[in-house]
PALUMVEX-211432 format. One record per residue: x, y, z of N, C-alpha, C, O in turn; chain; residue in three letters; residue number from 1. Coordinates in steps of 0.2 Angstrom, whole numbers, plus 5000, padded with zeros to 4 digits. Example, Ala and Ser with C-alpha at 12.3 -4.5 7.8 and 13.67 -1.06 7.14 Angstrom:
BEGIN
FIMAR    n_x    n_y    n_z   ca_x   ca_y   ca_z    c_x    c_y    c_z    o_x    o_y    o_z   cadena   residuo   num
FIMAR   5066   4972   5039   5062   4978   5039   5066   4984   5039   5071   4983   5042        A       ALA     1
FIMAR   5064   4989   5035   5068   4995   5036   5064   5000   5039   5067   5006   5040        A       SER     2
END
This chain:
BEGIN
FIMAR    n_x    n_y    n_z   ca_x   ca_y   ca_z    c_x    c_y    c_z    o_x    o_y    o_z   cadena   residuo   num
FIMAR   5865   5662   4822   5869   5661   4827   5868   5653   4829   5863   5651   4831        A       UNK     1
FIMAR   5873   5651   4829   5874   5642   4834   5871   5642   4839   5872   5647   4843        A       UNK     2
FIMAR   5867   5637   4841   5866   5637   4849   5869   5628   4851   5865   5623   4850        A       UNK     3
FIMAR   5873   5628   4853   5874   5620   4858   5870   5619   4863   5870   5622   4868        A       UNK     4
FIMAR   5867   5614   4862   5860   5612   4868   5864   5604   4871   5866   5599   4868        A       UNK     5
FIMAR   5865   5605   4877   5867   5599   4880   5861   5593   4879   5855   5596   4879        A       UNK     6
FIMAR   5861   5589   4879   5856   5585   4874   5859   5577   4879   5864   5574   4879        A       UNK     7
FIMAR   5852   5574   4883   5852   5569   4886   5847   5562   4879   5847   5556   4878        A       UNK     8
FIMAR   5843   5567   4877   5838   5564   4872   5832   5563   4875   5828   5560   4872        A       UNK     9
FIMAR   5831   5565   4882   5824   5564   4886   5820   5568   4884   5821   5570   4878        A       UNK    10
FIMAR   5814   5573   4888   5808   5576   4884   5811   5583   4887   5810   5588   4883        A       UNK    11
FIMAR   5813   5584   4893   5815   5593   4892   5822   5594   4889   5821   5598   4885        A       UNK    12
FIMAR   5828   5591   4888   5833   5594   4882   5828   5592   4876   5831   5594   4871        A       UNK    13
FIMAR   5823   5589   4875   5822   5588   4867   5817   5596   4866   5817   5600   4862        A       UNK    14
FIMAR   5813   5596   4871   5808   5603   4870   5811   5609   4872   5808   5614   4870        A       UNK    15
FIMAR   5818   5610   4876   5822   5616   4874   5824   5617   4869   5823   5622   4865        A       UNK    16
FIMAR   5827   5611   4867   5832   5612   4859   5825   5613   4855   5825   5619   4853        A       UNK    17
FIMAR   5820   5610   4853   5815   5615   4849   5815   5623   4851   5816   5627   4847        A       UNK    18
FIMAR   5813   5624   4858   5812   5629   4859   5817   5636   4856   5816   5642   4854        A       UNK    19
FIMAR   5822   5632   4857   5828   5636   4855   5830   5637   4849   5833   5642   4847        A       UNK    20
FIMAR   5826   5629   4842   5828   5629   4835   5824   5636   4832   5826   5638   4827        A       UNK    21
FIMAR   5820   5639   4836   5813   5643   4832   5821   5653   4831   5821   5657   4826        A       UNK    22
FIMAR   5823   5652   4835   5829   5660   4834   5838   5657   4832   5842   5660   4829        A       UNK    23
FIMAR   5841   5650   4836   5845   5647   4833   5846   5643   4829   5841   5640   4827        A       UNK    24
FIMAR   5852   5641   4826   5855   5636   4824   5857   5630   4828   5863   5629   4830        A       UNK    25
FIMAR   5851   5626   4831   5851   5623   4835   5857   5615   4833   5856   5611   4829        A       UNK    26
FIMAR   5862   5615   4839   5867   5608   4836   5866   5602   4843   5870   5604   4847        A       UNK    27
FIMAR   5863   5599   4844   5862   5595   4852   5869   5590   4851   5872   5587   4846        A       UNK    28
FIMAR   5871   5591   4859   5878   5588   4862   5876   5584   4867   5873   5586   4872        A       UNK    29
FIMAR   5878   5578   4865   5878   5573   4873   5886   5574   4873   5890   5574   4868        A       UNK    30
FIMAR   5886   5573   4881   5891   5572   4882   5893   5566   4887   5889   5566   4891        A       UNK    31
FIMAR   5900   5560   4887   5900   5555   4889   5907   5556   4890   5911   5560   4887        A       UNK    32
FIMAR   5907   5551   4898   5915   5551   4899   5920   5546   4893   5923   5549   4889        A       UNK    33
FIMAR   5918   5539   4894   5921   5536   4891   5920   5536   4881   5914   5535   4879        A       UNK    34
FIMAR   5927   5538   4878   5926   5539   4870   5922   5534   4867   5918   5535   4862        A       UNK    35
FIMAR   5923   5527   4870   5920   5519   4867   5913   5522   4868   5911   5521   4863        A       UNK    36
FIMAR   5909   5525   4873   5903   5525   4873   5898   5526   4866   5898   5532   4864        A       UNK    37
FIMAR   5895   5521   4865   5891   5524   4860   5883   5525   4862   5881   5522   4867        A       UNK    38
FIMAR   5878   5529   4860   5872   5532   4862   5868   5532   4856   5865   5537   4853        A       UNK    39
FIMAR   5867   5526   4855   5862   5526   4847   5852   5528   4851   5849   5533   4849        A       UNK    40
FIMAR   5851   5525   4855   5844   5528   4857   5846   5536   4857   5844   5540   4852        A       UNK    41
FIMAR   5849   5537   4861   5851   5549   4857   5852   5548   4853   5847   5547   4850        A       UNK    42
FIMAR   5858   5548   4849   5858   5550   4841   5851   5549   4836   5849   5553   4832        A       UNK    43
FIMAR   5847   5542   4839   5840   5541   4835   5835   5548   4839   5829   5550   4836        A       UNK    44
FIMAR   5838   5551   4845   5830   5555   4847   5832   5563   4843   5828   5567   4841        A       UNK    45
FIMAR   5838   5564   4844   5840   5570   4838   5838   5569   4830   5835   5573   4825        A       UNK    46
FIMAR   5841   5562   4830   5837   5562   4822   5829   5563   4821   5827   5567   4817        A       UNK    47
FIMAR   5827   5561   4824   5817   5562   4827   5818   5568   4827   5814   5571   4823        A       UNK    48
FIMAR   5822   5572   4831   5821   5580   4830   5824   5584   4823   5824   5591   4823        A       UNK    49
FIMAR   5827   5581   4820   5828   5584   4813   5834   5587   4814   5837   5589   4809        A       UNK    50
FIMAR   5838   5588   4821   5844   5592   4823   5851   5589   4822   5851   5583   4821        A       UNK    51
FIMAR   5857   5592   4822   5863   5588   4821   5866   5586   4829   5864   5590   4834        A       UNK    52
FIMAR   5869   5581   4829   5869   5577   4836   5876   5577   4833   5878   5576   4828        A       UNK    53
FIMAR   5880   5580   4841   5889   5579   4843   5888   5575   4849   5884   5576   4853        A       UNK    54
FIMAR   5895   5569   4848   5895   5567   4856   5903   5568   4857   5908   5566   4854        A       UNK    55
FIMAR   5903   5572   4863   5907   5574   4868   5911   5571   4874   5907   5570   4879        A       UNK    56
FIMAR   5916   5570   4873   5920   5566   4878   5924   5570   4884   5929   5573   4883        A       UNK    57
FIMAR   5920   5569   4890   5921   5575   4896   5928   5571   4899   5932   5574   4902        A       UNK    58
FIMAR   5929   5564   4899   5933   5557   4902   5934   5555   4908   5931   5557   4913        A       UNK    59
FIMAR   5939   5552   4908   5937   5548   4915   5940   5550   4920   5938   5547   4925        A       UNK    60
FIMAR   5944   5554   4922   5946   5558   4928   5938   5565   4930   5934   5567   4934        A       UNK    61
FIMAR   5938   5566   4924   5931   5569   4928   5925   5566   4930   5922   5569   4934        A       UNK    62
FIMAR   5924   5559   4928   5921   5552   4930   5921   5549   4937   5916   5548   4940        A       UNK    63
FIMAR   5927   5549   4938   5932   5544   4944   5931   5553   4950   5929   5552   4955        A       UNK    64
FIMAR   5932   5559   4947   5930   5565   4954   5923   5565   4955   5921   5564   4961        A       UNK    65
FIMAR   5919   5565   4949   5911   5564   4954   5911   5558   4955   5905   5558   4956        A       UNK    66
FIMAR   5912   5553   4956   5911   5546   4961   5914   5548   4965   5911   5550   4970        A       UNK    67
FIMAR   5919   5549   4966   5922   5552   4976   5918   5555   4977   5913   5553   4981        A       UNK    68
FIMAR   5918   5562   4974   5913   5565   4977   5906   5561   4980   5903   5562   4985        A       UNK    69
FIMAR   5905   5558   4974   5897   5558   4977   5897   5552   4984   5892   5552   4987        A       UNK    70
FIMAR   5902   5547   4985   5904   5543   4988   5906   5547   4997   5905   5544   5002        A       UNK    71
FIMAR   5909   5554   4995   5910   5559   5001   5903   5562   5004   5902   5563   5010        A       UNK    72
FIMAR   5899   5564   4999   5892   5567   5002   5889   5562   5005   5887   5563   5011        A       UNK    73
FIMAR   5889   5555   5000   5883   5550   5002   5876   5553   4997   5871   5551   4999        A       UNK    74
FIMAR   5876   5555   4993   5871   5557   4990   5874   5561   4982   5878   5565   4982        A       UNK    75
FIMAR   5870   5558   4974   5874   5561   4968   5873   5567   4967   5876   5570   4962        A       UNK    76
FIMAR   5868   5572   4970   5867   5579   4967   5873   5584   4967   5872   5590   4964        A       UNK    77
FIMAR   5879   5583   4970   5884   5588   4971   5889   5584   4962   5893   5586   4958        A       UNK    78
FIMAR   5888   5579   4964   5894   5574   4958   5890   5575   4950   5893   5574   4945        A       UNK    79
FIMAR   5883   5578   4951   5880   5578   4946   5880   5585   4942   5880   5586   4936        A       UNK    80
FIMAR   5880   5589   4949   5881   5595   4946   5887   5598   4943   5887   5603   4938        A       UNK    81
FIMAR   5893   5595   4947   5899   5596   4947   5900   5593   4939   5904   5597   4935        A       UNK    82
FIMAR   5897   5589   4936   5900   5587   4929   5894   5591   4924   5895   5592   4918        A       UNK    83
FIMAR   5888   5593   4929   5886   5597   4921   5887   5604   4923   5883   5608   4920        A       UNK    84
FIMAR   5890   5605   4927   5896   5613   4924   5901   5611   4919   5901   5613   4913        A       UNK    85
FIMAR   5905   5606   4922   5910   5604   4918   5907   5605   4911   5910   5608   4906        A       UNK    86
FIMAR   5901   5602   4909   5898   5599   4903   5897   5606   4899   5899   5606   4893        A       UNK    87
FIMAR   5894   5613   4904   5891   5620   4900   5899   5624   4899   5900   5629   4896        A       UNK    88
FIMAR   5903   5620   4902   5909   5625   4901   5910   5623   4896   5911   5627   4891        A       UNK    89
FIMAR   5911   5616   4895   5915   5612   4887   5912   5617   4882   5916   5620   4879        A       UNK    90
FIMAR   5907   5617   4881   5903   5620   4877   5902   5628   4876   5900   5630   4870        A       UNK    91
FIMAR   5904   5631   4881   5903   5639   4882   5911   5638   4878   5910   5642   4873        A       UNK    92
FIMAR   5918   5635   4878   5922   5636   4874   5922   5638   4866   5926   5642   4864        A       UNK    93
FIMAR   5916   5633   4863   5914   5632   4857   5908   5637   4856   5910   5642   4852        A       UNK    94
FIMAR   5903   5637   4857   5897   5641   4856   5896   5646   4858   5898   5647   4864        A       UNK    95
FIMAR   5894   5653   4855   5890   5659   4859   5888   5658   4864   5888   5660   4870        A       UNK    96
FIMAR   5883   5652   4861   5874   5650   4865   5876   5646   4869   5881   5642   4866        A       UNK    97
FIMAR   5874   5644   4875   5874   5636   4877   5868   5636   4880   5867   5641   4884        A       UNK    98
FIMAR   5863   5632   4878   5856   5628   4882   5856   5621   4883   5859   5617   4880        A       UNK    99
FIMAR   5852   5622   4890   5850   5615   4891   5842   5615   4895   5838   5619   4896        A       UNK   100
FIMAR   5841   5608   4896   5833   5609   4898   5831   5608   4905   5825   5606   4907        A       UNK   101
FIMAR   5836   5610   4909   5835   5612   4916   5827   5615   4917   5825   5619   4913        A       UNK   102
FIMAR   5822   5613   4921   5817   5617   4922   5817   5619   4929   5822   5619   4933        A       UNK   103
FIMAR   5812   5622   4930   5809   5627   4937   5811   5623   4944   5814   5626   4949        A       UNK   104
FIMAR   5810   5616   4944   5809   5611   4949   5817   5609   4952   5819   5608   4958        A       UNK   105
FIMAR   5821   5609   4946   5826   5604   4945   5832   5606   4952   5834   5611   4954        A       UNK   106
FIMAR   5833   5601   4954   5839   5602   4960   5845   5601   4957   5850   5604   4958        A       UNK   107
FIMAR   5844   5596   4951   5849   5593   4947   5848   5590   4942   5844   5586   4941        A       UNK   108
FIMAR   5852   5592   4937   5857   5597   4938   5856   5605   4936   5853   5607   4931        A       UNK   109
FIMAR   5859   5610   4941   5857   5615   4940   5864   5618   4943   5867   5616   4947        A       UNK   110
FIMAR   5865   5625   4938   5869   5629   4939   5866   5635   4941   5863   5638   4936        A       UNK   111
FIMAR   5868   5640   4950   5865   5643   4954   5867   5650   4948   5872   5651   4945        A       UNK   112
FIMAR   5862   5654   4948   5862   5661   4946   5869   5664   4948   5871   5667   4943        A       UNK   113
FIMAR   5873   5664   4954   5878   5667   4954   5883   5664   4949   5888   5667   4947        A       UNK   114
FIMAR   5881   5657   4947   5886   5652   4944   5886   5656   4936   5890   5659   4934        A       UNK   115
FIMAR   5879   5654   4933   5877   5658   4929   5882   5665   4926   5886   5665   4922        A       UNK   116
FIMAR   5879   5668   4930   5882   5676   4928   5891   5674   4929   5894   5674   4924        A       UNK   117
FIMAR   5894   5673   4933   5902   5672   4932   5902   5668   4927   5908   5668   4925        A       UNK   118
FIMAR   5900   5664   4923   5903   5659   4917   5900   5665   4910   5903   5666   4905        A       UNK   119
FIMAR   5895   5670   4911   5893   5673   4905   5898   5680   4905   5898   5683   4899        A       UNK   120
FIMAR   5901   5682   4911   5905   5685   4914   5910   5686   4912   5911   5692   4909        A       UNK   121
FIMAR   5915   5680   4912   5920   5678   4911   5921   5675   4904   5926   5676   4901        A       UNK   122
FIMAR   5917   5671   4902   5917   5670   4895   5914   5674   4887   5916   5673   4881        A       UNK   123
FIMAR   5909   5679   4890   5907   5683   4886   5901   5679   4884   5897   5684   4883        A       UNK   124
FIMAR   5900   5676   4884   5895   5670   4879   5888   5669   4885   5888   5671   4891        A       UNK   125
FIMAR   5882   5666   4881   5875   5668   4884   5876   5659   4887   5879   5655   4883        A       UNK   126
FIMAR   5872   5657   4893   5870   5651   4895   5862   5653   4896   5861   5658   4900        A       UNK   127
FIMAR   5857   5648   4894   5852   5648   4892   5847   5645   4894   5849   5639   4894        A       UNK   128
FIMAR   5840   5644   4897   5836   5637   4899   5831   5640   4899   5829   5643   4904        A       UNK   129
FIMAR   5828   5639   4892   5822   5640   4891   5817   5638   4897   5812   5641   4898        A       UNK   130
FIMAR   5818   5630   4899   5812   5630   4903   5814   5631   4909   5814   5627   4913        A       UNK   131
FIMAR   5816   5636   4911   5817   5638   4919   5812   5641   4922   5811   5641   4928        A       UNK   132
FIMAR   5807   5645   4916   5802   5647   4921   5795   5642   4919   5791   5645   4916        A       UNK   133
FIMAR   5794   5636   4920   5791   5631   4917   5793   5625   4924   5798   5623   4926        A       UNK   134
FIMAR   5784   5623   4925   5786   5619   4932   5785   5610   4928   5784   5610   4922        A       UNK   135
FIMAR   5785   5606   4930   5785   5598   4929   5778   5599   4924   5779   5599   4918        A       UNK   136
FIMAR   5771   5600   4928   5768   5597   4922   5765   5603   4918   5760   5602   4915        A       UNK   137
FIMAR   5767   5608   4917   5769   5612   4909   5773   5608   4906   5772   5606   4900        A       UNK   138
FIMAR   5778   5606   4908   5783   5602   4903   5782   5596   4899   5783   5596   4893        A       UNK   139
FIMAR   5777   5590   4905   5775   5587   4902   5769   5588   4896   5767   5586   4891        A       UNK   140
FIMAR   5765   5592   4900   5761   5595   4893   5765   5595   4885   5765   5591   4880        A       UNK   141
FIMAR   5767   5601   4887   5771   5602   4879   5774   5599   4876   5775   5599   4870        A       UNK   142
FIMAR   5779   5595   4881   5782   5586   4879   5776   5581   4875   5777   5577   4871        A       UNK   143
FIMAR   5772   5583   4880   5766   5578   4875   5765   5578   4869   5765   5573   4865        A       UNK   144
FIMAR   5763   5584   4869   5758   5588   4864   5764   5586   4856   5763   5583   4851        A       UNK   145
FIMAR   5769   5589   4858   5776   5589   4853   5779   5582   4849   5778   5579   4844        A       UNK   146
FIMAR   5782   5579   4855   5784   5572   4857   5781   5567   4858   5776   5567   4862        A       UNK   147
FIMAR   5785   5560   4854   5783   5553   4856   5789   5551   4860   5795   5552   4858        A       UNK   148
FIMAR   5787   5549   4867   5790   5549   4874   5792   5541   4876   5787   5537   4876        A       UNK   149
FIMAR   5797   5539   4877   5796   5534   4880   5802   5534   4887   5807   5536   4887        A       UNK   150
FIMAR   5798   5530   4890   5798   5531   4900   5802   5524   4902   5800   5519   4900        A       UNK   151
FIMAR   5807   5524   4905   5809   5518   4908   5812   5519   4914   5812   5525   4915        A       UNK   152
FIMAR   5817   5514   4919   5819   5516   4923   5827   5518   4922   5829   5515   4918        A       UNK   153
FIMAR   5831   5523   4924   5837   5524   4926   5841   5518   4922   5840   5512   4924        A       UNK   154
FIMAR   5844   5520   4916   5850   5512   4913   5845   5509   4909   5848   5505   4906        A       UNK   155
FIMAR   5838   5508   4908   5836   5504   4905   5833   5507   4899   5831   5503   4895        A       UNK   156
FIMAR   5834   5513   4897   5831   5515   4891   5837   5519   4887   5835   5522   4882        A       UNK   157
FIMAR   5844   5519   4889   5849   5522   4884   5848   5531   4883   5848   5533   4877        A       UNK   158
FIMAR   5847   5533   4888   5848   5539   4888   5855   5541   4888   5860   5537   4889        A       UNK   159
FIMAR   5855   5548   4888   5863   5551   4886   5861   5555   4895   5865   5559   4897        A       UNK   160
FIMAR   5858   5553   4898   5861   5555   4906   5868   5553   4910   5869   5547   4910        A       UNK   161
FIMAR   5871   5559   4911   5876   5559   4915   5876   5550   4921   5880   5545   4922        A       UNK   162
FIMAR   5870   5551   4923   5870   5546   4929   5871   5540   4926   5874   5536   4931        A       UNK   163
FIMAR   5870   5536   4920   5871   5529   4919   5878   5529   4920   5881   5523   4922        A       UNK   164
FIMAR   5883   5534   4918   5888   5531   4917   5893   5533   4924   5899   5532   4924        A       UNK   165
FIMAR   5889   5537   4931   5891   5538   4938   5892   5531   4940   5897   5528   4942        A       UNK   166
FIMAR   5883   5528   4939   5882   5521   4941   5885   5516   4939   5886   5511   4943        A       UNK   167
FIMAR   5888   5516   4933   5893   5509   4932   5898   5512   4935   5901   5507   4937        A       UNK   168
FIMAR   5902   5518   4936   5907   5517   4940   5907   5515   4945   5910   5510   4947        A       UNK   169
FIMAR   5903   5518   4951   5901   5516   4957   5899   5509   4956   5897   5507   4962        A       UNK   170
FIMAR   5899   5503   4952   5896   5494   4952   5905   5492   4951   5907   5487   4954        A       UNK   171
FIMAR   5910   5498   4945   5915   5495   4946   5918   5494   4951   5922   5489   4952        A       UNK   172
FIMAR   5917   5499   4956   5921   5495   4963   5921   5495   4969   5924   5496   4974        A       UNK   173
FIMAR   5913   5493   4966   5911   5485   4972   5905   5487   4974   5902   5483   4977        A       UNK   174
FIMAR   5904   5493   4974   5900   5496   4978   5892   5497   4976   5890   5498   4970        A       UNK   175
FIMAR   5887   5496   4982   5879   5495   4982   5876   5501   4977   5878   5507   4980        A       UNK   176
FIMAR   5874   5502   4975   5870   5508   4973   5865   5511   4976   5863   5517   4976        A       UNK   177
FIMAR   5862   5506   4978   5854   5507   4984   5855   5513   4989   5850   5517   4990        A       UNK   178
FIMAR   5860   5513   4992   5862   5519   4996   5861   5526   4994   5858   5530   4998        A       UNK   179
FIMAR   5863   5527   4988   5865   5533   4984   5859   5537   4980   5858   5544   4980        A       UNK   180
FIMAR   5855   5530   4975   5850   5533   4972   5843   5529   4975   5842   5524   4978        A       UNK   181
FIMAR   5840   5535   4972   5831   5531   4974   5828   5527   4968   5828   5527   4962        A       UNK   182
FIMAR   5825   5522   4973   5823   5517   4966   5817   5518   4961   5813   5523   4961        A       UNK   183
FIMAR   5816   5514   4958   5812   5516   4951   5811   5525   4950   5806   5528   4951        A       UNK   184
FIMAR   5818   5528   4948   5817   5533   4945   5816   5535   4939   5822   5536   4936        A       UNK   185
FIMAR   5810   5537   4934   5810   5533   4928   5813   5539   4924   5815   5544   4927        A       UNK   186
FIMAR   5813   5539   4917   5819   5544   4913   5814   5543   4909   5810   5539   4909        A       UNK   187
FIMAR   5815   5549   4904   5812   5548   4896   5817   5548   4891   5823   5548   4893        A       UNK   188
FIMAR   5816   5546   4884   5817   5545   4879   5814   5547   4872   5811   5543   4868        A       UNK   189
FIMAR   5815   5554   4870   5810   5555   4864   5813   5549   4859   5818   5545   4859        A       UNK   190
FIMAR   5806   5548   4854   5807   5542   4850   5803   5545   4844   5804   5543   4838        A       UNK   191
FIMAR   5800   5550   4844   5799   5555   4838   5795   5561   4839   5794   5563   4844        A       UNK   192
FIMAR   5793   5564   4833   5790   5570   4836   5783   5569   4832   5782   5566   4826        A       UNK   193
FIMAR   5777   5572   4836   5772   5571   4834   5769   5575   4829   5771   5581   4829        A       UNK   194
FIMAR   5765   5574   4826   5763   5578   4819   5757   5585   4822   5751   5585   4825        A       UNK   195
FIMAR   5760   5591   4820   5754   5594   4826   5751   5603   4819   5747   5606   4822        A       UNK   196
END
């Protein structure tokens, strides 16, 4: 059976989508608003993972709603979660399976159990995350142990995170970002898998 793993290319979608390859047919999906966007650091950390890499275009009306939104909160956690429903839905259309690598800790992005069961409800199809009972440093353990890691700040390392591409809309019009996010938030990047 297929599983689509929503797929950022940092170290927990890259250790769920393992965790998942071991009973699925594991396929990783980034997902980007704008089509022009290209994501070669993900597509290289999928390659690293031996897995087939899709990238998915959510677009820019749903782009342009989480910037209001997050502009109406004052804060991105509701704009971010808002686009990765958007994201588990696109997906729940095409796959049985949908995983992502949400852990125990995560505020964001995270879809509540009641959210959960109405999408597996109504869809019929299973939504997944393996590391939900897995707190920060299990994950990095096993990310280690598995995974060649590399860490940078937010925009600087080419990750397939939702937020780089909130952040450029929020600079296209006009506005500070300092308000919204905290700084030096650093991100990962698998860059290979370790021989084990």
């Amino acid at each position: 059976m297929e599983a689509g793993v929503l797929f950022s290319g940092g170290k927990d979608s890259s250790l769920a989508a393992l965790m998942l390859a071991r009973d699925y047919g594991v396929e990783l999906n980034t997902c980007v608003f704008d089509p022009c966007r290209e994501v070669p650091a993900v597509q290289a950390a999928a390659a690293a993972l031996h897995l087939p890499f899709r990238k998915r275009v959510l677009g820019r009306d749903l782009l342009e709603e989480a910037v209001d939104l997050l502009l109406t909160c004052g804060y991105p956690n509701d704009a971010i979660n808002l686009v990765h429903r958007a994201a588990v839905e696109a997906l729940l259309d095409e796959y049985e399976v949908v995983g992502d690598g949400t852990r125990r800790e995560d505020r964001v992005p995270r879809l509540e159990r009641s959210e959960v069961q109405h999408l597996e409800m109504t869809t019929g199809r299973s939504y997944i995350r393996p590391l939900l009972g897995y707190g920060k440093t299990e994950v990095e353990r096993l990310a280690g142990r598995l995974l060649v890691i590399r860490y940078g700040e937010t925009g600087s390392i080419g990750n397939g995170d939702y937020e780089g591409e909130i952040r450029s809309a929020i600079l296209e019009r006009g506005i500070d970002l300092a308000p919204f996010f905290p700084p030096r938030h650093l991100q990962s990047l698998v860059v290979g898998l370790r021989e084990t």
